[in-house]
C-alpha positions as CSV (number, residue, x, y, z in Angstrom):
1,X,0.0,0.0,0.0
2,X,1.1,3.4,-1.0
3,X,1.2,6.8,1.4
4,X,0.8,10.3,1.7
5,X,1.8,12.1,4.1
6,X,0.9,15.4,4.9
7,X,3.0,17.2,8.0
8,X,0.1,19.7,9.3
9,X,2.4,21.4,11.7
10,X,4.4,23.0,8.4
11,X,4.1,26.4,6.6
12,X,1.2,26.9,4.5
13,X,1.6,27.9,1.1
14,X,-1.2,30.2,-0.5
15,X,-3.6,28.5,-3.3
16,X,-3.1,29.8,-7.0
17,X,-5.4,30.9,-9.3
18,X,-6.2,27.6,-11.1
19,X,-9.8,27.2,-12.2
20,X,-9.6,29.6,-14.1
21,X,-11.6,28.9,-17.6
22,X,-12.2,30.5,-21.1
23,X,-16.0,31.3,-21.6
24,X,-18.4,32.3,-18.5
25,X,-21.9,31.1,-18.0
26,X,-24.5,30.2,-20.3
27,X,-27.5,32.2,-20.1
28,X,-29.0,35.4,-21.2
29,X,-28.8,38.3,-18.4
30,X,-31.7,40.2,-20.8
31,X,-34.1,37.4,-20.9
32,X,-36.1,36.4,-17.9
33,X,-38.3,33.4,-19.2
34,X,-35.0,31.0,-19.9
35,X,-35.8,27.6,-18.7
36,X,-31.9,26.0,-19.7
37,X,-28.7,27.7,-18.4
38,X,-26.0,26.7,-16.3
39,X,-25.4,29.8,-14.2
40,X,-25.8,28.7,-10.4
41,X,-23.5,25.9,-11.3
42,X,-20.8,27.8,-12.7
43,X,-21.0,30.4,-9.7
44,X,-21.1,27.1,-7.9
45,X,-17.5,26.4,-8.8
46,X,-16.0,30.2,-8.1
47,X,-14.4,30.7,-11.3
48,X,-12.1,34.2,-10.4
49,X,-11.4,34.4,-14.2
50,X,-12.8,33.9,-17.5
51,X,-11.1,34.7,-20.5
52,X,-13.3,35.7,-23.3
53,X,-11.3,34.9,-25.9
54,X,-13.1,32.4,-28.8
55,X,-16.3,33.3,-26.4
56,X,-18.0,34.7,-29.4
57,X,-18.4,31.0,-30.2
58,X,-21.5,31.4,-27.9
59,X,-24.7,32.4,-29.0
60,X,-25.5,33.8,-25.6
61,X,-22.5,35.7,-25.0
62,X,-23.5,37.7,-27.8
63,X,-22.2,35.5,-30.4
64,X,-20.1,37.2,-33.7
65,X,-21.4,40.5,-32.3
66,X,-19.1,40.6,-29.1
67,X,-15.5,40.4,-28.1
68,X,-13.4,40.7,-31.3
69,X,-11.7,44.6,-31.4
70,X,-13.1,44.5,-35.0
71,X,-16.8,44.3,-34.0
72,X,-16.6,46.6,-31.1
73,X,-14.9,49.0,-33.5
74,X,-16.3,48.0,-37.1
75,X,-15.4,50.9,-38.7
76,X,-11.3,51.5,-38.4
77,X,-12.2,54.6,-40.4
78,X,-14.4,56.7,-37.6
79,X,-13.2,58.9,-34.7
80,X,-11.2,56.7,-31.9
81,X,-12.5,59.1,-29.2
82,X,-16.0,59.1,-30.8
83,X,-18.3,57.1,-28.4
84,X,-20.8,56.3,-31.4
85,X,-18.2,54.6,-33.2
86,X,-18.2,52.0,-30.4
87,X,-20.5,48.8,-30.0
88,X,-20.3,47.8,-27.0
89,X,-23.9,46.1,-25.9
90,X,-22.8,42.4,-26.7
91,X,-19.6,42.6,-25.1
92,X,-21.1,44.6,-22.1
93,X,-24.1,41.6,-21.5
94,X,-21.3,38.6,-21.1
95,X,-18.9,40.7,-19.0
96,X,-21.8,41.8,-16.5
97,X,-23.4,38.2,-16.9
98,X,-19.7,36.8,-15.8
99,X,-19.5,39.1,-13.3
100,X,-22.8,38.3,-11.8
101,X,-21.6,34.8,-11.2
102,X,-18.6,36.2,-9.4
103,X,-16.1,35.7,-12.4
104,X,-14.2,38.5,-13.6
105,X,-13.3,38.8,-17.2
106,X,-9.6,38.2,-18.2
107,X,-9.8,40.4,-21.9
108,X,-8.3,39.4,-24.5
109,X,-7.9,42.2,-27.1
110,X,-7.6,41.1,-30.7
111,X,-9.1,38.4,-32.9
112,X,-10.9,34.9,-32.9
113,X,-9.2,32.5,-35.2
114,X,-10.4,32.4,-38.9
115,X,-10.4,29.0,-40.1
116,X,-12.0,29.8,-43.0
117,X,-10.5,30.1,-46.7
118,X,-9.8,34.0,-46.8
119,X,-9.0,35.7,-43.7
120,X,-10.5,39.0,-42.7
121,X,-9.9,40.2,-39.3
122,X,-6.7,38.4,-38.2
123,X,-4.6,40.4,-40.8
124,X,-2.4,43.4,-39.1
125,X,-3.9,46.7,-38.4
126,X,-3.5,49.4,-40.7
127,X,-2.3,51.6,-38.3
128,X,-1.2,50.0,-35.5
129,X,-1.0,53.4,-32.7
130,X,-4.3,53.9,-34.2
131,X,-5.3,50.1,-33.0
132,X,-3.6,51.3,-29.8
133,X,-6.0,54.3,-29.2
134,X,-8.8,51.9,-29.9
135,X,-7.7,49.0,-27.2
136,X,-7.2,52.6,-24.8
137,X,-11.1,53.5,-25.3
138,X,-12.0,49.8,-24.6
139,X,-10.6,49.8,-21.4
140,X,-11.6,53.2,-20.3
141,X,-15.3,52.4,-20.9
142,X,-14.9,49.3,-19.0
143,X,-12.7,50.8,-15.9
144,X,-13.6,54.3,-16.2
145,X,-17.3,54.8,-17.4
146,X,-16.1,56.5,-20.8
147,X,-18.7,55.9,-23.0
148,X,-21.7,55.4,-21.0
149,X,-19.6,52.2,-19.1
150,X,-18.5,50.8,-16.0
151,X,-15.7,51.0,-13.4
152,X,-15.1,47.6,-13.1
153,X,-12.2,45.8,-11.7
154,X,-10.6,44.0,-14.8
155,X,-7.0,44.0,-14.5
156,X,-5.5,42.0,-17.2
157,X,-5.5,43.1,-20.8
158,X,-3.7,40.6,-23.2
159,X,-2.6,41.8,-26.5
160,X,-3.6,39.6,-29.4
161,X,-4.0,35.5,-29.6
162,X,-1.2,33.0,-30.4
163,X,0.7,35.2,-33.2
164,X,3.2,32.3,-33.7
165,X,0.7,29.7,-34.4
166,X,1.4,29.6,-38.3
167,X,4.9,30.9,-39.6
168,X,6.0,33.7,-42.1
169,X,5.8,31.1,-44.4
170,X,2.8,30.0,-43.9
171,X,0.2,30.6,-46.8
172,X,-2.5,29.7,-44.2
173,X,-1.8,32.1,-41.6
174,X,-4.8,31.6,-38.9
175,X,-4.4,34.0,-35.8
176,X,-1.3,36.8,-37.2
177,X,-1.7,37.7,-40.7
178,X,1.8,39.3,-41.1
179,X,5.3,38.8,-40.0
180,X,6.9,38.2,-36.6
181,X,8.4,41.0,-37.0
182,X,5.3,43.3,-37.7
183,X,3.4,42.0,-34.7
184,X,6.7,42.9,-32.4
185,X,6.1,46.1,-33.7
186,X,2.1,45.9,-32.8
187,X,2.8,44.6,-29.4
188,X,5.6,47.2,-28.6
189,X,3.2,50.3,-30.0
190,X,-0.1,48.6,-27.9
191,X,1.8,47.6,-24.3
192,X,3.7,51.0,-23.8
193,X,1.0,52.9,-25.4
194,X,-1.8,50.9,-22.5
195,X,1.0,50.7,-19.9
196,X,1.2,54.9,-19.6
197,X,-2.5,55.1,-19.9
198,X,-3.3,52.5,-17.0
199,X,-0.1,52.3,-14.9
200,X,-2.2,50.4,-12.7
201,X,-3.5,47.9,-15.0
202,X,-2.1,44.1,-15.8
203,X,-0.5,44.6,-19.7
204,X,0.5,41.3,-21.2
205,X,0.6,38.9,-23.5
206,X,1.1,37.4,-26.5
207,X,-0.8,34.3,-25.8
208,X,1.6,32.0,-27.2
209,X,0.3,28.7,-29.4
210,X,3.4,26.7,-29.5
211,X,7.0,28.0,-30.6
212,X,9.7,28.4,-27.9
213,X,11.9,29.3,-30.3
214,X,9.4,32.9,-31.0
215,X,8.8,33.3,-27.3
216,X,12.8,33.5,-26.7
217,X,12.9,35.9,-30.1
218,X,10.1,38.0,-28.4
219,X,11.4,38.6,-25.1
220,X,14.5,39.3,-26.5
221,X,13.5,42.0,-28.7
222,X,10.9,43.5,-26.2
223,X,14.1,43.8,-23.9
224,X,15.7,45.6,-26.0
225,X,13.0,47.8,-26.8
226,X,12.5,48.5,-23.3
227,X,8.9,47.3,-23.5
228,X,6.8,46.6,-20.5
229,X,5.5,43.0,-20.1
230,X,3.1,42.5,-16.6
231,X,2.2,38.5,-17.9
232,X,3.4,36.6,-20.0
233,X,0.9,34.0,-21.3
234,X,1.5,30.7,-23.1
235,X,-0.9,27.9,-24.5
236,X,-0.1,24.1,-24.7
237,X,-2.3,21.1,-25.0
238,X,-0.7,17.7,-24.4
239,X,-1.4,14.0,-22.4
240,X,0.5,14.4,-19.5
241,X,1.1,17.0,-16.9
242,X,5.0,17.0,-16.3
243,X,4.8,18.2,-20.0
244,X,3.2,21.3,-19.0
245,X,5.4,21.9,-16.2
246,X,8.4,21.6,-18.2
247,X,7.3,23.9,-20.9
248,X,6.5,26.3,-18.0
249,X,9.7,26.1,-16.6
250,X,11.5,26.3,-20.0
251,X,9.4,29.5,-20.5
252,X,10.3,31.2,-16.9
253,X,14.1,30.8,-17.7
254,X,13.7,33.3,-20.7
255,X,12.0,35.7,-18.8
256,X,14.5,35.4,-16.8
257,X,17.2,35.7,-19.1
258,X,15.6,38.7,-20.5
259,X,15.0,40.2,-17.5
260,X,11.1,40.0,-17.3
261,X,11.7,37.7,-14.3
262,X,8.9,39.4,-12.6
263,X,5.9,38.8,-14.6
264,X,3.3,36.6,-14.0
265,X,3.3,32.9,-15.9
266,X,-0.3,32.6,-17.2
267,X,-1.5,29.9,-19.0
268,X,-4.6,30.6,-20.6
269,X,-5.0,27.7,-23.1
270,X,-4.6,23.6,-22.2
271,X,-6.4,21.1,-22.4
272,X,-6.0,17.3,-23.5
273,X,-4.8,16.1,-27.4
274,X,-2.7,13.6,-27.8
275,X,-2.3,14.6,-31.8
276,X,-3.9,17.2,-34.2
277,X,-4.7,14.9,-37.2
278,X,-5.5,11.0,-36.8
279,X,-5.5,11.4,-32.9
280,X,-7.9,14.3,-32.7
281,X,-11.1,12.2,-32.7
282,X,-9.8,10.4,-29.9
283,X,-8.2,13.4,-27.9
284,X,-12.0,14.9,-28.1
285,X,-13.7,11.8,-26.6
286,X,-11.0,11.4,-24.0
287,X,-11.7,15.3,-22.9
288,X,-15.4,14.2,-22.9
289,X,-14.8,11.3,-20.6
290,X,-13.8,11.0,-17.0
291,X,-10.0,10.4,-18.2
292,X,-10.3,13.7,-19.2
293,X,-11.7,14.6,-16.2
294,X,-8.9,13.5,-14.2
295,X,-6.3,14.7,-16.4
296,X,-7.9,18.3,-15.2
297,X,-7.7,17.9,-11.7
298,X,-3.9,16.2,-12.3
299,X,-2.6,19.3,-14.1
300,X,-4.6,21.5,-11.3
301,X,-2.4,19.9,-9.0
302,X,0.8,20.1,-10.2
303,X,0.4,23.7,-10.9
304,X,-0.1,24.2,-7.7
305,X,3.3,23.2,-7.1
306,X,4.9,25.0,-10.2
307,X,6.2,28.2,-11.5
308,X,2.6,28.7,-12.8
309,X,0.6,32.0,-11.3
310,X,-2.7,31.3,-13.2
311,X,-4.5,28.1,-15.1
312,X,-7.2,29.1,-18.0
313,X,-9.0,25.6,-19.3
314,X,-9.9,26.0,-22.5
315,X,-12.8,25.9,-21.9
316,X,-16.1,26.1,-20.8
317,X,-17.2,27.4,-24.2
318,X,-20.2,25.3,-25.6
319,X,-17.9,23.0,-27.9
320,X,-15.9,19.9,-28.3
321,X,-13.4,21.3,-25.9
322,X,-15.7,21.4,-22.7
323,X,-15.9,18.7,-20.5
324,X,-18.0,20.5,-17.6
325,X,-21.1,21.2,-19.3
326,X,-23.7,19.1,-21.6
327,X,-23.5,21.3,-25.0
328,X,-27.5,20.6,-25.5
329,X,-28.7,20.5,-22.1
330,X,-26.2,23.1,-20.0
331,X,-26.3,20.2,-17.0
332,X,-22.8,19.2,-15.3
333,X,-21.0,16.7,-16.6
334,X,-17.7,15.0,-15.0
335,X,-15.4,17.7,-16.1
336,X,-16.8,19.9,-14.3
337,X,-16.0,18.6,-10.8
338,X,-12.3,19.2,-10.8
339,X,-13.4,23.1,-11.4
340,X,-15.8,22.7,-8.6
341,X,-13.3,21.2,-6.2
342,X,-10.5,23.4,-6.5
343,X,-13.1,26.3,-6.0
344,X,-13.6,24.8,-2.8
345,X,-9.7,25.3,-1.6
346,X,-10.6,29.1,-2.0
347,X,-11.8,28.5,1.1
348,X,-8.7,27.2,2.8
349,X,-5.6,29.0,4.8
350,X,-3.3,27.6,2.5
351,X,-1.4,24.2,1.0
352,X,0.5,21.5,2.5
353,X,2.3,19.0,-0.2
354,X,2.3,15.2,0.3
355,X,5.8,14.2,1.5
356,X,5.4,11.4,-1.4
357,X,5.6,11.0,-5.2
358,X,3.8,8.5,-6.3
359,X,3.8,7.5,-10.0
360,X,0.8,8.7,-11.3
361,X,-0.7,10.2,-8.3
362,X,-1.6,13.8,-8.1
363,X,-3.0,15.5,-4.7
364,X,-3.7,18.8,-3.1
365,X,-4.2,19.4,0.7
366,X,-5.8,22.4,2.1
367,X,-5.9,23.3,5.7
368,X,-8.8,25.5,6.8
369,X,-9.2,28.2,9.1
370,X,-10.4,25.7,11.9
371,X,-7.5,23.3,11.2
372,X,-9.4,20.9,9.3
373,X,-8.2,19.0,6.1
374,X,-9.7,19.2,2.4
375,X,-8.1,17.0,0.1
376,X,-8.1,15.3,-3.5
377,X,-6.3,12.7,-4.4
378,X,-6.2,12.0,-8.6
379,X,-4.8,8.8,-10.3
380,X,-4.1,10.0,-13.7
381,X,-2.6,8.3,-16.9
382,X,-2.3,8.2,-20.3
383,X,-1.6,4.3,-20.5
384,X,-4.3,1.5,-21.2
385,X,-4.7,-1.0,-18.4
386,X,-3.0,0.5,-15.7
387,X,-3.6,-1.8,-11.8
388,X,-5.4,0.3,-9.4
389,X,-3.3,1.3,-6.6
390,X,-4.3,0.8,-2.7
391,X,-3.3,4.3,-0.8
392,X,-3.3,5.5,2.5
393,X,-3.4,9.2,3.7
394,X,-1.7,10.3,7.1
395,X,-2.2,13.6,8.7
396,X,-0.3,12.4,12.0
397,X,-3.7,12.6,13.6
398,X,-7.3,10.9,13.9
399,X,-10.2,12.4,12.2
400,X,-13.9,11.3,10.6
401,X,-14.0,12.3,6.9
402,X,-16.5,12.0,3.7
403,X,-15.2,10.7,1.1
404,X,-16.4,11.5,-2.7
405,X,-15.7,9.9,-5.6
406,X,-15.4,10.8,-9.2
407,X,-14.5,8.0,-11.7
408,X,-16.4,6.5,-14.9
409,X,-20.0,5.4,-12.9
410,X,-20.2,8.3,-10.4
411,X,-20.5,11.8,-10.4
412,X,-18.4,13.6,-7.6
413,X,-21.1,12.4,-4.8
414,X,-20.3,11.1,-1.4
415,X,-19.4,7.7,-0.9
416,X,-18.3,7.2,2.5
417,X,-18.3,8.7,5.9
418,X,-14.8,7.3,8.0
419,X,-12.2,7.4,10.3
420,X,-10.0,4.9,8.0
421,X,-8.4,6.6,5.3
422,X,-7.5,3.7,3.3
423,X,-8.7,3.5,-0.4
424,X,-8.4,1.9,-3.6
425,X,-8.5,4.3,-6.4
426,X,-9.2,3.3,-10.3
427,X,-7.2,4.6,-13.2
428,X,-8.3,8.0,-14.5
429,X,-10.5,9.0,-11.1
430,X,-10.4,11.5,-8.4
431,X,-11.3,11.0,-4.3
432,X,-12.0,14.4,-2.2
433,X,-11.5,13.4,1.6
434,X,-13.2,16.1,3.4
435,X,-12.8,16.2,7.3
436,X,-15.9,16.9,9.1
């Protein structure tokens, strides 16, 4: 039988920001007579951010209408400081809706991806100071009323969406429609232009798909152009979670290096795919399944213990990608629990880690305010026909506990009630021990 061992007498360390999603509820703030939406569960889960890029996916967040700088500002012709040339109502109902469900929104300023044969918005500004003003006016009317808005608290502004995605050589260029070199020159113009407007305010970016090799060229020339970088975010979607804390470590030595050592790691885009092209069918089905489920609450907790400040799943959109909700019916699904769960740390005075490794097992411990323990325990893998494996947890004391359980046949619900803290777990599962 295997242990973990938590030393309760040890330094807490404080919980990250790591249920973070992309997308917010599903429901229309306008419309009272809705009979399907999802919003008391997702407030359930105390999401603290929601990115809203690719959220024009959803018809109820506004749908093509919202979001994307080139719908708020249609015209790149009009008066930048000319309220009417603003539209603003779409984008306004998510935000409030998110906000209503205690989930702030984590904006992404740019463009969705265009898939489609001939690409539109995802080519370079024309002017890219003048694309500057325009982010400027978008965050005034959301943090300082301009434009009939709000004064909302929304820190982070992210410049663009995953400019290295496609190469300059690409003929099929997806998310940057011009060269590396032209979107240094857009983020450099955007992030000092923001960062003297809002001094205050959380300038980043550049949302990074994939390419190292362009994140080190970035930073690099940022550097030398002496341009201010608050967060730098980064995407990845893989099987196992050791790959995502090595690619976050590979990515905090070149901000080191290039003296950004400060900012905040933010991963804003992961999820499960074990391949882009033959293995995609399956990498969707595995995300749908409670495998993927577990992978989510594996990742969660290794973060926890990395040089990771914030986790974005991607997402809890309505598509293929989301494991939380149903797509048709808005209900929970098994995905969602691991969301749910970490929520629940929130609540704690901080983290103790399991004096253990064991292969394959994941776990967080919180420590509340009253000194009891919250804990999940996750048996993740990628490999077919893995044993199940007998554990034992030891806090150095006695204690009654509710166990709950989320595996293939059952959804998160309590199991047990106990003083012996002695389980088997299954492959690709999850077990909260909660001390009562």
């Amino acid at each position: 039988m295997d242990k973990l061992s938590f030393d309760l007498s040890k330094p807490l360390t404080p919980f990250k920001i790591l249920n973070a999603t992309n997308g917010g509820p599903w429901c229309k703030r306008h419309v009272n007579d809705q009979t399907r939406s999802n919003f008391n569960e997702y407030k359930a889960a105390r999401i603290p951010y929601a990115r809203n890029h690719d959220a024009n996916a959803c018809h109820v967040y506004g749908g093509p209408f919202a979001h994307d700088i080139s719908v708020i500002f249609p015209d790149f012709e009009k008066d930048v400081a000319d309220p009417e040339s603003y539209d603003f109502a779409c984008t306004d109902e998510a935000i409030l809706t998110w906000l209503d469900a205690g989930t702030k929104t984590f904006f992404r300023l740019g463009q969705t991806i265009e898939h489609q044969i001939k690409k539109h918005d995802t080519l370079p500004p024309k002017d890219f100071q003048r694309w500057a003003s325009v982010c400027e006016h978008i965050i005034r009317h959301y943090t300082e009323g301009w434009a009939d808005g709000y004064e909302l608290d929304m820190e982070y502004w992210e410049i663009w969406n995953e400019p290295d995605l496609d190469g300059d050589d690409s003929d099929n260029k997806r998310t940057w429609g011009g060269m590396k070199s032209e979107f240094f020159d857009l983020y450099e113009i955007t992030a000092k232009h923001l960062k003297k407007c809002f001094p205050n305010l959380k300038i980043g970016g550049p949302a990074l798909a994939w390419n190292e090799e362009w994140a080190e060229d970035f930073l690099c020339e940022m550097q030398k152009r002496n341009v201010p970088i608050d967060f730098f975010s980064w995407h990845i979607y893989c099987t196992e979670p050791i790959q995502m804390m090595e690619k976050a470590d590979r990515l905090k030595a070149f901000l080191d290096k290039y003296g950004y050592g400060y900012a905040e790691s933010i991963l804003n885009e992961w999820n499960y795919v074990k391949g882009w092209t033959d293995e995609f069918v399956d990498s969707i089905k595995t995300i749908q399944s409670a495998k993927g489920a577990s992978f989510v609450m594996a990742c969660i907790s290794e973060a926890q213990h990395s040089s990771i400040d914030i986790l974005m799943y991607y997402s809890t959109i309505p598509h293929i990608w989301c494991n939380a909700f149903d797509y048709y019916t808005y209900e929970v699904r098994k995905g969602y629990y691991p969301l749910y769960w970490y929520g629940m740390f929130y609540d704690m005075k901080g983290e103790i880690p399991s004096e253990e490794k064991i292969e394959n097992i994941y776990s967080l411990c919180g420590v509340g305010k009253d000194g009891k323990t919250l804990t999940v325990v996750t048996y993740y893998t990628d490999k077919e026909n893995e044993p199940s494996k007998e554990i034992e947890l030891d806090f150095k004391r006695a204690g009654e506990y509710e166990i709950y359980l989320l595996d293939k046949d059952t959804d998160g619900t309590i199991v047990a009630t106990t003083k012996d803290i002695r389980f088997t777990i299954e492959p690709n599962s999850c077990i909260m021990i909660k001390e009562v």
